[in-house]
C-alpha positions in Angstrom: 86.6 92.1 91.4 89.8 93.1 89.7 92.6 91.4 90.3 96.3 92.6 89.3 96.3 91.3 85.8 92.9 92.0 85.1 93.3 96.0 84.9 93.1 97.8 81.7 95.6 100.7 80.3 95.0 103.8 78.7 98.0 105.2 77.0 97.5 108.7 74.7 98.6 108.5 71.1 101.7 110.3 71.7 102.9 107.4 74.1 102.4 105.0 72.0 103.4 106.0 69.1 107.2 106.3 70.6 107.1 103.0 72.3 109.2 100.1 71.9 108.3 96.5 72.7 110.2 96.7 75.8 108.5 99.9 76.9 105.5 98.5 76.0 106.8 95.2 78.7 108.3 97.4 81.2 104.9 99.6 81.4 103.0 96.7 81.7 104.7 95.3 84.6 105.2 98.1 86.6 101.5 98.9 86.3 100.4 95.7 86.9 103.0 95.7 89.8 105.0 93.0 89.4 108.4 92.7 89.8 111.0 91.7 86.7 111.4 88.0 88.7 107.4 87.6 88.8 107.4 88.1 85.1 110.2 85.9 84.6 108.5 83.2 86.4 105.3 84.3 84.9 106.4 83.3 81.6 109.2 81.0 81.9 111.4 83.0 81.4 114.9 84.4 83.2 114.8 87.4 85.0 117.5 88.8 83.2 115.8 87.8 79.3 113.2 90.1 80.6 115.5 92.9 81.6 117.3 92.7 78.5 114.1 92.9 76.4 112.7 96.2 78.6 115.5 97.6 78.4 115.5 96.6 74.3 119.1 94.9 74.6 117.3 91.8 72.9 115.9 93.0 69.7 114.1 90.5 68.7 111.7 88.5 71.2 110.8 84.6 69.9 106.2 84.8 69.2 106.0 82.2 71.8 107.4 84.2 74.4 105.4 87.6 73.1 102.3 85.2 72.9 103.1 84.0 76.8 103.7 87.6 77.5 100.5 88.8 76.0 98.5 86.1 77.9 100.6 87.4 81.5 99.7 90.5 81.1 96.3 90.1 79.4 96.7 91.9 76.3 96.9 91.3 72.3 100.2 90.0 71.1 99.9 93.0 68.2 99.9 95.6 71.8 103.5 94.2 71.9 104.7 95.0 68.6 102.9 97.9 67.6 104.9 100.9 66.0 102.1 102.9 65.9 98.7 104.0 67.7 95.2 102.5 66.4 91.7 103.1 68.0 92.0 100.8 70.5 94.4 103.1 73.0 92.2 101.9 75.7 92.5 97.9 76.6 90.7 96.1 78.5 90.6 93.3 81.1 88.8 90.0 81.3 86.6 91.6 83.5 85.1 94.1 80.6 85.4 91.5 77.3 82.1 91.2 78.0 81.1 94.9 76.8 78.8 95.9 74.5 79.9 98.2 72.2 78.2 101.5 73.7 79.3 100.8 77.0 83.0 100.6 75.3 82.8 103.8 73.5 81.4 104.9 77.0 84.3 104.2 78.8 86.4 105.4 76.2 84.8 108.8 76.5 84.7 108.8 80.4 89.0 107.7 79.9 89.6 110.6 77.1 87.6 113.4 79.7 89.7 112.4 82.1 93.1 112.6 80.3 92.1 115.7 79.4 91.5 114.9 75.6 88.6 115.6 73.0 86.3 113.1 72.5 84.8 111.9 68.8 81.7 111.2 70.3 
């Protein structure tokens, strides 16, 4: 069963290509629906450190709070701080690191069919 920080996100190229790391935070809490104070306590941090860093008033995050909230929010520290869009658009949970590769590139497919998008495979 998946519980709220175990769900995966699909973002298109286009999104994240023009997000920022506190984008990239914000979007992650409010689909994972938590509030700014459940992060904050998530990660020890204040509530107002994270609203400063969503709403990119702090420019530069320290790595041990990016790795803490990588680990809150169960995705790769480099998710956080990418500039640009890889292969990996879609991330998964705990519940799927288990995967094999085909059933991955499945899911990927299913993901890009639904958004609408072409599919390499």
């Amino acid at each position: 069963m998946l519980v709220k920080a175990d769900v995966w996100i699909y973002l298109t190229n286009n999104e994240r290509n023009k997000m920022s790391i506190g984008a990239r935070i914000k979007k992650l809490r409010i689909r994972n629906g938590d509030s700014l104070q459940q992060v904050a306590d998530a990660v020890g941090a204040s509530k107002p450190h994270i609203w400063e860093l969503e709403s990119n008033r702090t420019a530069n995050p320290s790595l041990d709070l990016l790795k803490r909230l990588a680990q809150h929010f169960n995705v790769p520290i480099s998710y956080l701080l990418e500039e640009r869009a890889d292969v990996d658009a879609l991330i998964f949970g705990r519940e799927f690191a288990g995967l094999t590769e085909a059933d991955k590139k499945l899911l990927w497919q299913m993901a890009e069919r639904i958004s609408g998008q072409k599919s390499d495979g």
